[in-house]
C-alpha positions as CSV (number, residue, x, y, z in Angstrom):
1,X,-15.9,1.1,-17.2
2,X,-12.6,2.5,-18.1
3,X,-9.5,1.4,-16.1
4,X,-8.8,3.4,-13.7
5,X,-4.9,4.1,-12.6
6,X,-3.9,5.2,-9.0
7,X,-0.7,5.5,-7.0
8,X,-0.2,4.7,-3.2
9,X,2.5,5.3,-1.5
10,X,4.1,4.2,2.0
11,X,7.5,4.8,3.4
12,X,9.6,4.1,0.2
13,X,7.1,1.9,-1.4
14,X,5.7,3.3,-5.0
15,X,2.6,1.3,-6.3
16,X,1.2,1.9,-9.3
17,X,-2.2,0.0,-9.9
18,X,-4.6,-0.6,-13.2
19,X,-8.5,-1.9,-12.1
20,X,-10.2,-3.2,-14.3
21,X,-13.6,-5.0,-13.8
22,X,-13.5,-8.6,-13.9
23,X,-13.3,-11.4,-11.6
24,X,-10.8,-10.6,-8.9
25,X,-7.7,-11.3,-10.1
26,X,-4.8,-9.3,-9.0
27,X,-1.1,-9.8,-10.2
28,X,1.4,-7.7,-8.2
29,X,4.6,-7.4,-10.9
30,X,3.4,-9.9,-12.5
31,X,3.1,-12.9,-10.1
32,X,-0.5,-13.5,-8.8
33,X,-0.7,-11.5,-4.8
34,X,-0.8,-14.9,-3.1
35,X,2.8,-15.7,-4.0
36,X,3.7,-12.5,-3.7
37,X,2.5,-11.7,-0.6
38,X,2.4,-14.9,1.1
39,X,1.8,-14.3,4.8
40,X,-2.0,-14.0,5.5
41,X,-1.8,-10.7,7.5
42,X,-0.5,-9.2,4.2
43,X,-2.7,-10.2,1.6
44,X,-5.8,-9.2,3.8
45,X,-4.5,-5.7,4.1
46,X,-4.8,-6.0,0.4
47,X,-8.3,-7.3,0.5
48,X,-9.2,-4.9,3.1
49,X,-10.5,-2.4,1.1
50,X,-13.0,-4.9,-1.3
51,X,-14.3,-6.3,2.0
52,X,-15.5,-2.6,3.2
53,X,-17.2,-2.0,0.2
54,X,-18.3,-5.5,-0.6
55,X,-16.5,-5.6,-4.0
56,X,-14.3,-8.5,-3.7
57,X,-15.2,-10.7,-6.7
58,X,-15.9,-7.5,-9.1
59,X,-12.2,-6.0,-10.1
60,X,-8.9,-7.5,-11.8
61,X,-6.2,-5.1,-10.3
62,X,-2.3,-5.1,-11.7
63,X,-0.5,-3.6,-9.6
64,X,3.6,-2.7,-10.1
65,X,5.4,-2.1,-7.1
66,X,9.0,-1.0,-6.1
67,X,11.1,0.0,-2.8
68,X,10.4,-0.6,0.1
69,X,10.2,-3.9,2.3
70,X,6.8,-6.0,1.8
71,X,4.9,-4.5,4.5
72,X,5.3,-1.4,3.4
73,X,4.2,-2.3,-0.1
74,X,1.3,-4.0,1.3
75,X,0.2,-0.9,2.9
76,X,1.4,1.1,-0.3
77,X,-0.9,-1.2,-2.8
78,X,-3.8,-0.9,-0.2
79,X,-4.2,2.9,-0.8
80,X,-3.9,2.7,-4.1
81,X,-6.6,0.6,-4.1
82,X,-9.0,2.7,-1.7
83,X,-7.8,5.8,-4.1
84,X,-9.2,3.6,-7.2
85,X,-12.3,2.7,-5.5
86,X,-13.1,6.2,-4.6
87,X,-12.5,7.1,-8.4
88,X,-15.1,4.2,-9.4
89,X,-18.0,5.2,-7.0
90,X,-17.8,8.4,-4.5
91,X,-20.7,6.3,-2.4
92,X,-17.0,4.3,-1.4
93,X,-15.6,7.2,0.3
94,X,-17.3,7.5,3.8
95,X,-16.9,3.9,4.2
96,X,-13.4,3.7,3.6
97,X,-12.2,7.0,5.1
98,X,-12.8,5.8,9.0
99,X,-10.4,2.8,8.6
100,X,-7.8,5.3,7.6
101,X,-7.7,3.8,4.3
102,X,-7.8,6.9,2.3
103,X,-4.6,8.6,4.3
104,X,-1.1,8.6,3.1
105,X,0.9,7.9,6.1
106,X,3.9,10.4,6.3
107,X,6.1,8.4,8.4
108,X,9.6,8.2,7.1
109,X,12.8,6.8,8.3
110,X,14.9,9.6,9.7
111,X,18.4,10.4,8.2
112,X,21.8,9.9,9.8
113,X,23.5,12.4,11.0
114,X,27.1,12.5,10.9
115,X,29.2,12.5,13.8
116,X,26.6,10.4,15.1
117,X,26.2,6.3,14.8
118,X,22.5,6.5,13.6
119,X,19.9,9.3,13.4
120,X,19.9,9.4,17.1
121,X,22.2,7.0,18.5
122,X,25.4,8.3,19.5
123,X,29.2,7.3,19.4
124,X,30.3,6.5,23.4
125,X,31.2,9.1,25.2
126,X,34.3,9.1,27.2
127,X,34.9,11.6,29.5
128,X,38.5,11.0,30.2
């Protein structure tokens, strides 16, 4: 198998990911995901995908990541992950797609406005 290269994507979280078969390594920027990602709830969104498709011992994935905060680069590296698998087998697809792991989610933090103290939040108001 060739390595396969996918991007996910999450708020303003880019990851760019390389799988590879192997034994189920996976370095995020270099530095092995435990480290990286060191709360539990994190790194099993980053296993989430393996488990659905019981693949978890069966790819090395390098993933580079930037922007963001970590939870959104969780989220980032986990679609890029389901987007890999699809690539690899198509049989992945239908048992991915009801977790929502296959959808980019939109969600973005809304601009400031000027005149205003955040995007929504307003200066007090005085009325005399």
């Amino acid at each position: 198998m060739a390595a396969i290269q996918t991007i996910g994507r999450r708020k303003t979280a880019v990851a760019r990911i390389i799988l590879n078969e192997g034994k189920g390594e996976m370095l995020v920027n270099k530095i092995p995901a435990a480290q990286y990602f060191q709360t539990e709830i994190l790194l099993g969104k980053l296993a989430q995908p393996f488990e659905l498709t019981n693949t978890k011992d069966t790819f090395d994935v390098k993933v580079t990541v930037t922007g963001g905060g970590v939870n959104g680069q969780a989220e980032a590296v986990r679609l890029a992950i389901s987007r890999a698998l699809c690539e690899v087998n198509p049989e992945y697809r239908p048992m991915l797609k009801p977790d929502g792991l296959l959808t980019r989610d939109p969600r973005m933090v809304e601009r400031k406005k000027f005149g205003q103290k955040k995007a929504r939040k307003r200066f007090q108001f005085s009325k005399r």
